[in-house]
ZAMARGU-4260 file (C-alpha; in steps of 0.2 Angstrom, whole numbers, plus 5000, padded with zeros to 4 digits):
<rodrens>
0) 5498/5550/5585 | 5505/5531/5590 | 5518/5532/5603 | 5531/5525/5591 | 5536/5527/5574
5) 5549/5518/5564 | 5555/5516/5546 | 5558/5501/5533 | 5562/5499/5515 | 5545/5486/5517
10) 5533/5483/5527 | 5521/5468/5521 | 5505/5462/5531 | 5503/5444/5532 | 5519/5430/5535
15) 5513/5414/5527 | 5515/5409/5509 | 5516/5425/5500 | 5523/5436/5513 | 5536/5425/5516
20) 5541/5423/5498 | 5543/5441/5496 | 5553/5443/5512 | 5568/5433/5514 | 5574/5439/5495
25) 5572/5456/5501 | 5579/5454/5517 | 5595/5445/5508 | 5596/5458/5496 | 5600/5471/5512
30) 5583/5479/5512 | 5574/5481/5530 | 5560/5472/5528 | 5545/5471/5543 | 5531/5458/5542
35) 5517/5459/5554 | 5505/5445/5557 | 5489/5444/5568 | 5490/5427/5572 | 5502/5418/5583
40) 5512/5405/5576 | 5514/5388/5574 | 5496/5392/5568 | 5484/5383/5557 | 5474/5389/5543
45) 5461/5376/5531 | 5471/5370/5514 | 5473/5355/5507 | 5492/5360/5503 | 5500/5350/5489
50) 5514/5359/5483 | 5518/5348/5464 | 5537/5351/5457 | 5536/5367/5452 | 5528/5374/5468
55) 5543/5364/5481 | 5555/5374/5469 | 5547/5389/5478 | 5550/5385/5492 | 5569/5380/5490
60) 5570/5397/5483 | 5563/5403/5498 | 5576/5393/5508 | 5565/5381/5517 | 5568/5367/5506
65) 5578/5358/5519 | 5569/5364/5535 | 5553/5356/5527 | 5561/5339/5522 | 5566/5338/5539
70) 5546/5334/5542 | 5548/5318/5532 | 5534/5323/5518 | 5529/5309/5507 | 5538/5312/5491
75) 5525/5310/5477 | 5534/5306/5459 | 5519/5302/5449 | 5502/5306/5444 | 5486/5294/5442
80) 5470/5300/5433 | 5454/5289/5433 | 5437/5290/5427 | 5424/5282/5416 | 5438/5268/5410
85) 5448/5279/5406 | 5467/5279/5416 | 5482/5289/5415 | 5500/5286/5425 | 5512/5301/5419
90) 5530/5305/5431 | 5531/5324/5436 | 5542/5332/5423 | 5559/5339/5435 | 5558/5357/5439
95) 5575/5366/5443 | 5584/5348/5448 | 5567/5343/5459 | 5556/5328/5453 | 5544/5326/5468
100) 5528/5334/5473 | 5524/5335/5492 | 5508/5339/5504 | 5513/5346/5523 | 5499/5352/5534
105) 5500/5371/5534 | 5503/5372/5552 | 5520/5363/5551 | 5527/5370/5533 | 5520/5391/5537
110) 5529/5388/5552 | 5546/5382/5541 | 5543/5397/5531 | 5541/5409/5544 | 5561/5401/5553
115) 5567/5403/5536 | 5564/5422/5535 | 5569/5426/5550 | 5585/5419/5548 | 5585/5428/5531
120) 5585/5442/5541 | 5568/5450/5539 | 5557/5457/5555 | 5544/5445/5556 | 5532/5451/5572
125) 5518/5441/5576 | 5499/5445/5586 | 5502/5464/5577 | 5485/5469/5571 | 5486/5483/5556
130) 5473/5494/5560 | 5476/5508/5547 | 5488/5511/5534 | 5495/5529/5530 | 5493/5540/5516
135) 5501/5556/5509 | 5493/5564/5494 | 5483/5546/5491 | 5500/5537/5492 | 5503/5524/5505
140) 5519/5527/5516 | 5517/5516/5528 | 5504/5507/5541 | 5501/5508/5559 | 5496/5494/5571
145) 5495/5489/5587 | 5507/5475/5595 | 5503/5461/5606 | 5506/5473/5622 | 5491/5487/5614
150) 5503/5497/5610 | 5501/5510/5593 | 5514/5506/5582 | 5517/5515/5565 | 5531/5509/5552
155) 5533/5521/5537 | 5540/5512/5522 | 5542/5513/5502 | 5532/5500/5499 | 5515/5492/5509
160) 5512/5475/5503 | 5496/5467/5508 | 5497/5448/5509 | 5484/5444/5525 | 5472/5432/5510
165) 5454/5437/5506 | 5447/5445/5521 | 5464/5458/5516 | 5466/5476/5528 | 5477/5482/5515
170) 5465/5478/5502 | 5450/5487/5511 | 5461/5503/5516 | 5465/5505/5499 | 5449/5505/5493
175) 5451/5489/5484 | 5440/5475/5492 | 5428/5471/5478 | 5435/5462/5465 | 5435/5467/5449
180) 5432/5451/5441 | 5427/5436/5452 | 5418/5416/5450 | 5409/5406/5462 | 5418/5389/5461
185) 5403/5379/5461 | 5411/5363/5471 | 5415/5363/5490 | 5430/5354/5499 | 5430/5341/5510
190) 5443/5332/5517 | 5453/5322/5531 | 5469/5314/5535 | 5471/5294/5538 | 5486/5283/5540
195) 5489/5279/5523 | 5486/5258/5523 | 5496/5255/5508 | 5510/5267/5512 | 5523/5253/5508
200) 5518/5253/5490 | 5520/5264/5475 | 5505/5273/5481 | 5517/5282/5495 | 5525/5290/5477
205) 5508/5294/5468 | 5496/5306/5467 | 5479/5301/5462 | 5463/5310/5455 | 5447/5301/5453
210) 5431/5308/5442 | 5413/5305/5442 | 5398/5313/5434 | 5400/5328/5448 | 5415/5324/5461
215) 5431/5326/5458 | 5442/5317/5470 | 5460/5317/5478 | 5472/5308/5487 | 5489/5315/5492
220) 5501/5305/5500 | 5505/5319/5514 | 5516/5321/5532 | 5525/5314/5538 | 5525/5298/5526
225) 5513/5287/5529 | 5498/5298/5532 | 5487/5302/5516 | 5474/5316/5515 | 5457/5313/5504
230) 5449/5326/5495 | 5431/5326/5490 | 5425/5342/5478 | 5407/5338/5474 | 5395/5350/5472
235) 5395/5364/5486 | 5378/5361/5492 | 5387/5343/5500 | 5397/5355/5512 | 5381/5355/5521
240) 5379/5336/5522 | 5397/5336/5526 | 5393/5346/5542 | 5378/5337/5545 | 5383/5319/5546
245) 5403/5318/5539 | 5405/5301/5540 | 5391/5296/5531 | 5395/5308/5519 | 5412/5302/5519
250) 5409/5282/5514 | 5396/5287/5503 | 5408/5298/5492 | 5422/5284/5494 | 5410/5270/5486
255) 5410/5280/5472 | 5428/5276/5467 | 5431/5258/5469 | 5450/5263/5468 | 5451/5274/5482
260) 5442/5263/5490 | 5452/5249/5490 | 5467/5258/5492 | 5462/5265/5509 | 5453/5249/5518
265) 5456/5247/5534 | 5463/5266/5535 | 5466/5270/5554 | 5469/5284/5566 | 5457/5295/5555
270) 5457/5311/5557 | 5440/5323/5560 | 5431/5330/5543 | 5436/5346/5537 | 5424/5357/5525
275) 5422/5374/5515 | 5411/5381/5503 | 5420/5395/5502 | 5434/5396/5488 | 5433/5408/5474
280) 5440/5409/5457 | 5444/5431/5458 | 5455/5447/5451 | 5457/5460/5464 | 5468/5478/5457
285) 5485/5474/5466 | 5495/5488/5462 | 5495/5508/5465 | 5504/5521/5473 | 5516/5514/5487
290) 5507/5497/5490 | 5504/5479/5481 | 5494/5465/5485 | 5501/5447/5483 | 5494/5431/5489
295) 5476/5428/5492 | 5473/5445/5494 | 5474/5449/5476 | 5475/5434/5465 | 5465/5420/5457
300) 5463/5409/5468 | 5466/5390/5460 | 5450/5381/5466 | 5455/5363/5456 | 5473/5361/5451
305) 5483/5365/5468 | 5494/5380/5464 | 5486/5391/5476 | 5500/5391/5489 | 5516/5390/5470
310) 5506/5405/5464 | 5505/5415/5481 | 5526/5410/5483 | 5529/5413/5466 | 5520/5431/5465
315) 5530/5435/5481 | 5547/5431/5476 | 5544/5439/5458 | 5536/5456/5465 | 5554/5454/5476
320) 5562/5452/5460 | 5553/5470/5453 | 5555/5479/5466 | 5570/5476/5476 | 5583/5489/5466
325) 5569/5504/5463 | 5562/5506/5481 | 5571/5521/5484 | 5563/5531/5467 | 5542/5533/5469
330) 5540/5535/5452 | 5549/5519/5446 | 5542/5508/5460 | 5524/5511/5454 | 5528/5507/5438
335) 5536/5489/5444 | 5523/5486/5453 | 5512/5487/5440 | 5522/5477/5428 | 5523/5464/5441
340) 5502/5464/5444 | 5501/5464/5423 | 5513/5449/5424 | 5504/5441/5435 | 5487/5442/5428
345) 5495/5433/5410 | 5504/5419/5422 | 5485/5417/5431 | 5473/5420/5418 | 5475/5405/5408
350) 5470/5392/5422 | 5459/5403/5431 | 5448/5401/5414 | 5451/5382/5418 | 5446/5382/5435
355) 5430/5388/5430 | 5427/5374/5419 | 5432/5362/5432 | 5421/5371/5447 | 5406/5370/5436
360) 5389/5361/5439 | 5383/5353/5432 | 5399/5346/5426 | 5407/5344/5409 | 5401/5328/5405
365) 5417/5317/5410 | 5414/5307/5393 | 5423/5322/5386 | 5438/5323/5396 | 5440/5302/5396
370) 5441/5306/5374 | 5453/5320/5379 | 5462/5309/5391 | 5465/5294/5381 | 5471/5306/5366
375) 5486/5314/5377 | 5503/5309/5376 | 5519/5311/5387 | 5518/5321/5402 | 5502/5334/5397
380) 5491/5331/5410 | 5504/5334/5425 | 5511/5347/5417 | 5496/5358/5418 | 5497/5355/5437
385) 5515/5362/5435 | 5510/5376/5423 | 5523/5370/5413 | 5510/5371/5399 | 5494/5380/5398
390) 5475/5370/5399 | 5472/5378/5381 | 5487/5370/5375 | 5480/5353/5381 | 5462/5354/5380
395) 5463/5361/5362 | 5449/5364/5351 | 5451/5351/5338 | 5452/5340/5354 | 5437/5345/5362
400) 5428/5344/5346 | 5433/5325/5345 | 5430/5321/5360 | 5412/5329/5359 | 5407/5316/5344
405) 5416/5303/5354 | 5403/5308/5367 | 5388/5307/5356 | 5392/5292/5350 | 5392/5284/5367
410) 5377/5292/5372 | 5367/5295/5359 | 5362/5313/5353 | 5348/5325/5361 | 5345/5344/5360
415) 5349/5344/5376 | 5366/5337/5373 | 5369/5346/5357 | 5365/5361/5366 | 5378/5358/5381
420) 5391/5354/5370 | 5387/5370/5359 | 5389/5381/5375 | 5407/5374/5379 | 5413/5374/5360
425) 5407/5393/5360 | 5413/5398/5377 | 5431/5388/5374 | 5432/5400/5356 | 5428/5416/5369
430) 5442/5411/5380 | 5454/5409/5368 | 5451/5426/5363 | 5451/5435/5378 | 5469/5425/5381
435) 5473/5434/5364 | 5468/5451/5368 | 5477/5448/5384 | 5493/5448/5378 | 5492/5466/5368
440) 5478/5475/5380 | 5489/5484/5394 | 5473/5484/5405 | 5463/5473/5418 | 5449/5467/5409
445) 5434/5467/5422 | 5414/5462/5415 | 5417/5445/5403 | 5405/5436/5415 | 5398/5419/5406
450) 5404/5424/5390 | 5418/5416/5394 | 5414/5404/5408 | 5412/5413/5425 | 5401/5407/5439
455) 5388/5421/5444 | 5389/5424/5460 | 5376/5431/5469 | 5381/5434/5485 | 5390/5450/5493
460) 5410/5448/5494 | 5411/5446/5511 | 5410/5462/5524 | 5428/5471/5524 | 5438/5470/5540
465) 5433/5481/5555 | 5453/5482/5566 | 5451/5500/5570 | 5432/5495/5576 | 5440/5483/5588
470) 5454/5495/5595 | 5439/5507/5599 | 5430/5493/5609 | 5445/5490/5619 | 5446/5508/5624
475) 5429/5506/5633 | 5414/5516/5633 | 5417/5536/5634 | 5406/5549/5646 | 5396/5560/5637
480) 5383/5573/5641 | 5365/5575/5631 | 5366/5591/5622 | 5350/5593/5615 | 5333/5584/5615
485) 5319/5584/5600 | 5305/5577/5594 | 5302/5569/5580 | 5283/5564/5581 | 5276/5558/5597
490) 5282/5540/5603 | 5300/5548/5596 | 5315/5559/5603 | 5330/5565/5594 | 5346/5565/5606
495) 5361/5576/5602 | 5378/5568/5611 | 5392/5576/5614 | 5409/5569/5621 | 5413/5576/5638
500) 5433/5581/5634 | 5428/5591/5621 | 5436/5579/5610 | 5430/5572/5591 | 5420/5555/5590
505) 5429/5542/5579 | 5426/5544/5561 | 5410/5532/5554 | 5402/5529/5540 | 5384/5528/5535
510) 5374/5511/5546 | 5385/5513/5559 | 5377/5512/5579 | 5383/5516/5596 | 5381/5508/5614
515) 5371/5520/5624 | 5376/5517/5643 | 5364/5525/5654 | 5364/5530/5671 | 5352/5515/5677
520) 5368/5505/5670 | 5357/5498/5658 | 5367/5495/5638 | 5356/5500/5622 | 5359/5500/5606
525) 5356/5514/5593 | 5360/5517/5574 | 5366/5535/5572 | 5356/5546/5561 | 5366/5561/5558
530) 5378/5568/5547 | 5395/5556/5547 | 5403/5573/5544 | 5400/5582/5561 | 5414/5577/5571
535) 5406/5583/5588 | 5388/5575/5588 | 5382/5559/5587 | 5363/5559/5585 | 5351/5545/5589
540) 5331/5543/5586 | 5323/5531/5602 | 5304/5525/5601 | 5297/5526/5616 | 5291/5507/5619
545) 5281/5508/5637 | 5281/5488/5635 | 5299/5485/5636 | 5311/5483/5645 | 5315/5501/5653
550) 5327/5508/5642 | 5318/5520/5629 | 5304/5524/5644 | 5324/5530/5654 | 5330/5538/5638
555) 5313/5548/5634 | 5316/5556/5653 | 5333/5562/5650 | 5336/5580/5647 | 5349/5591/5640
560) 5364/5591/5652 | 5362/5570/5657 | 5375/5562/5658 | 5376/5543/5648 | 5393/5536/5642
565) 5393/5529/5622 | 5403/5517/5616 | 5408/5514/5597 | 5404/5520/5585 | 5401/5501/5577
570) 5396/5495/5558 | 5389/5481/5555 | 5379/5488/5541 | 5390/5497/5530 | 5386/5504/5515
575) 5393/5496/5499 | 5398/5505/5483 | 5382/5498/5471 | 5374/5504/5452 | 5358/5509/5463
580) 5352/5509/5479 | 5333/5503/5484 | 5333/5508/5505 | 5317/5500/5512 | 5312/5506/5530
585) 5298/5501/5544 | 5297/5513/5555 | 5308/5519/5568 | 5320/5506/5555 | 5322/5523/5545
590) 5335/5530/5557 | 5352/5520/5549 | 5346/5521/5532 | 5346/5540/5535 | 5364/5543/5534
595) 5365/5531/5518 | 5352/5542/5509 | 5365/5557/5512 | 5378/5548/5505 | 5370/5541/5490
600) 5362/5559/5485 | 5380/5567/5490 | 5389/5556/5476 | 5376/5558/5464 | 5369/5540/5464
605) 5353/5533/5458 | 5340/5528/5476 | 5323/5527/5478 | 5317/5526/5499 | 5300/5516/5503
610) 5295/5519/5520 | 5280/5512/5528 | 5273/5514/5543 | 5257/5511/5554 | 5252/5527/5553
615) 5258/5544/5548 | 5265/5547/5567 | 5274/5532/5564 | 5286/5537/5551 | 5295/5550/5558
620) 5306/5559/5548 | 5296/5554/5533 | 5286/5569/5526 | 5304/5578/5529 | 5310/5568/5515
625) 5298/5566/5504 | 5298/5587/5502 | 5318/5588/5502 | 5318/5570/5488 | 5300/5572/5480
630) 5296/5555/5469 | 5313/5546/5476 | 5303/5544/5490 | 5287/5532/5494 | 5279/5533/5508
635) 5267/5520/5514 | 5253/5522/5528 | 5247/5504/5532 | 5229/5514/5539 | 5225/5519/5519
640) 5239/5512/5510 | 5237/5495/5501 | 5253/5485/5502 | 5269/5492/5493 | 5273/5480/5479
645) 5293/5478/5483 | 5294/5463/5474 | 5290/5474/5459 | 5304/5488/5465 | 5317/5474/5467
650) 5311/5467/5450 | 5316/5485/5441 | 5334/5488/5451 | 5348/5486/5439 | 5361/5473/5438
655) 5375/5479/5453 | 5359/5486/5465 | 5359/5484/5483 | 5345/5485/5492 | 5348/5489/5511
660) 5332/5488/5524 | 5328/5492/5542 | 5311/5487/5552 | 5301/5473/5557 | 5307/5455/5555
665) 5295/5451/5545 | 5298/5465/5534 | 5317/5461/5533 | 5312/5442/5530 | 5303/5448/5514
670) 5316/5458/5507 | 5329/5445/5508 | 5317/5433/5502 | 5313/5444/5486 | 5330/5447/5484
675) 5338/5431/5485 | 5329/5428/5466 | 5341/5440/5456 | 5358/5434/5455 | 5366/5450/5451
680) 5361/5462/5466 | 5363/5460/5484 | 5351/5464/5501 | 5359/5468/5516 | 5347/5470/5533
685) 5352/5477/5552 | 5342/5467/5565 | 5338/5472/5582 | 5328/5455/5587 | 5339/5439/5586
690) 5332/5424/5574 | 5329/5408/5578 | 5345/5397/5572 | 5346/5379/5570 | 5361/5374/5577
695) 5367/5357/5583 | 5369/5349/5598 | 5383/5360/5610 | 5400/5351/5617 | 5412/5357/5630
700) 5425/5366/5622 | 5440/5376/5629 | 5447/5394/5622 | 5466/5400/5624 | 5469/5419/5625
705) 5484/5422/5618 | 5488/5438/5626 | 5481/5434/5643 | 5493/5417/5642 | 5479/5404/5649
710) 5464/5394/5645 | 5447/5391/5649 | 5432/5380/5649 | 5416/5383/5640 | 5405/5370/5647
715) 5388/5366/5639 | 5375/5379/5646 | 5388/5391/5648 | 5391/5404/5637 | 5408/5407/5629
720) 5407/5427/5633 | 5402/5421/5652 | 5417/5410/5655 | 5431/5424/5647 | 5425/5434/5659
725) 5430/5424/5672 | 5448/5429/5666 | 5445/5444/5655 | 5434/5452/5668 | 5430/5469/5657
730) 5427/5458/5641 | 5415/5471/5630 | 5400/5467/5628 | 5381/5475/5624 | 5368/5468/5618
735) 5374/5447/5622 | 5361/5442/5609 | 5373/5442/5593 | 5365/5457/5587 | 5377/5471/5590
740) 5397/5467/5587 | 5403/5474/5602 | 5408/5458/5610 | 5420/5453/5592 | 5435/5445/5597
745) 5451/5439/5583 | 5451/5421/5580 | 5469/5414/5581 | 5468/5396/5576 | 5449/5386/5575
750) 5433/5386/5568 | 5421/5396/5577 | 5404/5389/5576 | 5395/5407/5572 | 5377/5409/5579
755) 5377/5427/5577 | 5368/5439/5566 | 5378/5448/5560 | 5391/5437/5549 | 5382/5434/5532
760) 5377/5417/5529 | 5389/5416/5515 | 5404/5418/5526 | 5398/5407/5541 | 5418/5398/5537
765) 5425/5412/5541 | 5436/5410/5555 | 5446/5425/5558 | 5433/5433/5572 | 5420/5426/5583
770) 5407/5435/5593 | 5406/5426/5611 | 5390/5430/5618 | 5382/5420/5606 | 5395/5408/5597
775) 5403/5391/5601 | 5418/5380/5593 | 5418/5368/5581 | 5435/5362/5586 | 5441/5357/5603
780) 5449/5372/5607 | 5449/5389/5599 | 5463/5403/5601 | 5457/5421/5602 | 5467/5438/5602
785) 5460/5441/5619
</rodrens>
């Protein structure tokens, strides 16, 4: 049980745009309202941050209006649109008496909105990690956490609101991580801040867009005036030449808009290059019994037009709106909620169709949009920023279809073209359909795909959060005794562990893996093969490597009674739902894939298992299940065995298949390889040898830890984990090669530059955890939870 246990009407995870939105009315209305954030603020976060009209009347309605004028933001009154010849000037229609966009680093205006609800009288409670949320009967009642002191903390409440962005707790406790519906935007973000050279103009008041054939770019008069932000989205592959050189890449993109290049000549005091490959166009369920997700959590996310941070204010201030007078009756909360989520999704769904047509790339050729643009009239174009009117009411079909022969004509007709333009017409009718449908069909509506213009994306959603992981690291390593020893072939024993106190191990779940400390003092690491459901034994497989380093040779010599201490369990495999399951093993790699084949066979799901081996007494465990699974397993003897053709098995998987692998290197290397050629499945490996990274050249860096109060110097040739422990002497830490998680620390504020293996490529931008042993900053300074 946590040590202290309170109560609240609310208690919502996460205090920036949407958490605070949803508080102060709340907390205004006389409900008790607790929000709990990790970070500690003032804290940044990466956005580009314009807020047009509409969006600042947000934050008025919050109550921060005044607080956030204080900073002096650059008040932008007019939009400017150019591209192929084609120029558009239109003033922001007024929204509630306000006639002014404005762009405030996140850092300065979260921090606004975080005063605001406090003096609305809301709880706002900062560096409180949510570890758990708490269920009766599948209904959430509340969450528990632990406070900046390590203290477990629980709050029961009506309502458990989830706005902590994409990388959500409450999302993942819920049993909601993958979205339902998602799209890869296919630009990235880069951007940095300048002293603005003709700030004493009507610039100051204007925001400008720029096209080419694939870059759309931005400048936003920002704060305080007379600094200006630039925005480049070209296609995402130019986030790495970004990263490589960025200001190369940077005068390149601005030579290819003479305007903004003019504008800022001469720009000073510029700031460092910020990038991200990593926005996505996605619907997440955000409704059930007892919680909502709001925000980034649960929302398209606007990757073009800027109403990210309006939509995650206004969905918090109208959930507030839903909920606030039914929080006391279950039954009539969950049916507000609900009505709020379906709200929502008719308010979003519209220009999340839009934004996947300005994220594709190849791009709509910009002749189109130039015919479009030229055909507008009063205030269209700025009014889709505003959401005053939908994208389909300005870019209509009969539109489109004119500006399509304006096209041609210019260009001159080819199947190609013909057939691009066809793609569009047809996908713009399937849209306006699906908007139809929409607005009669009571339900989310998951599976369009490219009918109707989504990106494929082909990479897993990012691995869920691991808070209750971390809280078990901090506890330390426990002792343990050896309960029974067994073989399973020659060169492999079978170790039964039990806790010394008698007490249950941590619950885990299929790929998990402990920290064996053994009585030499040496730290190995082992995935756990046996049933996730046996609360009192934890059972690890060790091949006995005489070349090694000493552990397995130390393990194989222990006998039932030894004392070793364990530390975890750990996931940094897990298991994800999937349509099907291909589990490929290399030898003693069969041991976390065990577990998994439990699981799938438990639920009923489709699996096939090939496991090869270099002989017959190098597969152990493998003629156990071939006789329990008969033709779902394969197993291949690389003595008398030609090759197993796993391109063909990948080639057959299903559409939603995940493929999950375990062995050699060079075995794992294929697998990914194989894999990486269907779009619609996703592979997922466990390495016990680090790879090679190319990485670039390191710099001194320094790393505050927030609860500790100090900082310290990384130097270059020291590690980071090397130089916390000259504070945090009893820092956890394994394996020290990026292999095994147990070093994971919380990111605060900074960019960790990740060398580890165990963040996916695809989410190298994450930059809410680091693993020290391995990992450096990109930024001067990092803050860590620590």
């Amino acid at each position: 049980m946590p040590e202290i246990v309170e109560r609240a009407d609310v208690v919502i995870v996460g205090s920036r745009c949407a958490g605070t939105a949803m508080a102060a009315p709340l907390a205004r209305a006389g409900r008790s309202v607790v929000v709990l954030d990790r970070a500690a603020f003032p804290s940044d976060t990466l956005s580009t941050h314009v807020l047009f009209p509409m969006g600042v009347s947000e934050v008025a309605k919050i109550g921060a209006l005044d607080r956030i004028l204080a900073l002096q933001p650059s008040r932008m009154t007019h939009l400017q649109i150019d591209l192929l010849g084609a120029g558009r000037t239109e003033k922001f229609r007024e929204v509630d008496g306000i006639d002014y966009g404005i762009s405030v680093p996140r850092v300065d205006q979260d921090a606004a909105l975080l005063a605001t609800t406090r003096d609305a009288g809301a709880d706002v409670r900062e560096q409180c990690a949510v570890t758990r949320i708490v269920r009766d009967n599948g209904r959430a009642i509340g969450i528990e956490y632990t406070d900046p002191a390590g203290t477990t903390r629980q709050i029961r409440a009506n309502l458990v609101v989830g706005a902590d962005g994409r990388h959500s707790t409450v999302a993942h406790q819920v049993g909601v991580w993958e979205p339902y519906r998602r799209s890869r935007n296919g630009r990235g973000m880069v951007f940095r801040y300048l002293d603005d050279p003709a700030a004493d103009t009507t610039w100051a008041s204007t925001l400008w867009e720029g096209r080419t054939e694939d870059t759309i770019a931005f400048a936003f008069p920002c704060t305080p005036k007379g600094r200006l932000l630039v925005l480049f989205m070209g296609p995402r592959a130019e986030v790495a030449e970004a990263r490589a050189d960025g200001e190369a890449y940077f005068a390149r993109k601005v030579s290819e808009f003479p305007i903004l290049a003019e504008r800022i000549a001469g720009a000073r005091n510029q700031s460092k290059i910020r990038a991200t490959g990593q926005t996505h166009a996605y619907f997440r369920r955000s409704s059930g019994p007892g919680w909502a997700l709001i925000g980034d959590a649960g929302h398209f996310k606007d990757p073009v037009l800027g109403q990210g941070m309006r939509d995650a204010m206004w969905m918090g201030r109208r959930l507030a709106e839903h909920v606030v007078d039914v929080l006391d009756d279950p039954k009539a909360l969950d049916d507000a909620t609900r009505a709020w989520e379906r709200a929502r999704d008719l308010e979003c769904l519209p220009t999340y169709h839009y934004g996947n047509l300005e994220t594709r790339i190849p791009a709509v050729p910009p002749e189109i949009l130039a015919a479009v643009v030229n055909g507008v009239g009063g205030t269209e174009l700025s009014d889709i920023h505003q959401r005053l009117v939908k994208p389909q009411g300005v870019y209509t079909v009969p539109r489109l279809v004119r500006a399509i022969f304006s096209a041609v004509r210019q260009r001159g007709p080819s199947p190609r073209m013909l057939l691009e333009f066809g793609e569009l017409a047809a996908t713009e009718l399937a849209i306006r359909a699906e908007l139809r449908a929409a607005q009669s069909y009571p339900g989310r509506m998951p599976g369009l795909g490219a009918v109707v213009g989504e990106h494929s994306d082909d990479e897993p959603w990012s691995r869920p959060p691991r808070e209750t992981e971390r809280r078990a690291h901090r506890n330390g390593p426990v002792d343990a005794i050896v309960t029974r020893t067994s073989a399973a072939g020659p060169d492999v024993d079978i170790l039964d562990l039990a806790r010394v106190d008698g007490q249950k191990w941590p619950a885990w779940e299929p790929g998990a893996h402990i920290d064996l400390h053994l009585p030499s003092g040496r730290v190995r690491q082992y995935s756990l093969c046996s049933s996730a459901e046996d609360e009192l034994i934890l059972r690890i497989a060790v091949l006995l490597e005489p070349e090694g380093k000493g552990g397995s040779v130390e393990i194989h010599d222990l006998a039932d009674g030894s004392p070793v201490r364990v530390g975890g369990p750990r996931n940094n495999f897990a298991m994800q739902d999937a349509a099907e399951y291909l589990f490929v093993a290399g030898g003693i790699g069969i041991t976390p894939l065990l577990p998994m084949i439990a699981s799938a066979s438990a639920a009923g799901r489709s699996w096939r298992l090939l496991y090869r081996g270099r002989g017959v007494d190098r597969m152990p465990f493998g003629a156990e299940l071939a006789e329990r699974h008969g033709d779902r397993v394969t197993l291949s003897n690389a003595e008398r065995d030609p090759r197993p053709d796993i391109e063909g098995m990948i080639a057959e998987l299903p559409s939603g298949a995940a493929v999950y692998c375990c062995g050699p290197n060079g075995l794992m290397d294929a697998v990914v390889d194989l894999a990486s050629h269907r779009d619609d499945i996703s592979a997922h490996i466990e390495r016990f040898v680090p790879t090679v990274k190319k990485c670039g050249a390191d710099t001194p860096f320094s790393v505050a830890l927030a609860a500790s109060k100090t900082t310290v110097t990384v130097p270059v040739g020291t590690s980071m984990l090397d130089a916390l422990r000259t504070v945090v002497a009893d820092l956890p830490a394994s394996c020290e090669n990026g292999l095994c998680g147990s070093c994971e620390v919380a990111v605060l504020r900074g960019r960790p530059d990740h060398r580890d293996d165990i963040i996916a490529p695809s989410e190298r931008s994450r930059t809410d955890i680091t693993y020290p042993c391995v990992s450096r900053s990109l930024d001067p300074e990092l803050t860590i939870d620590a």
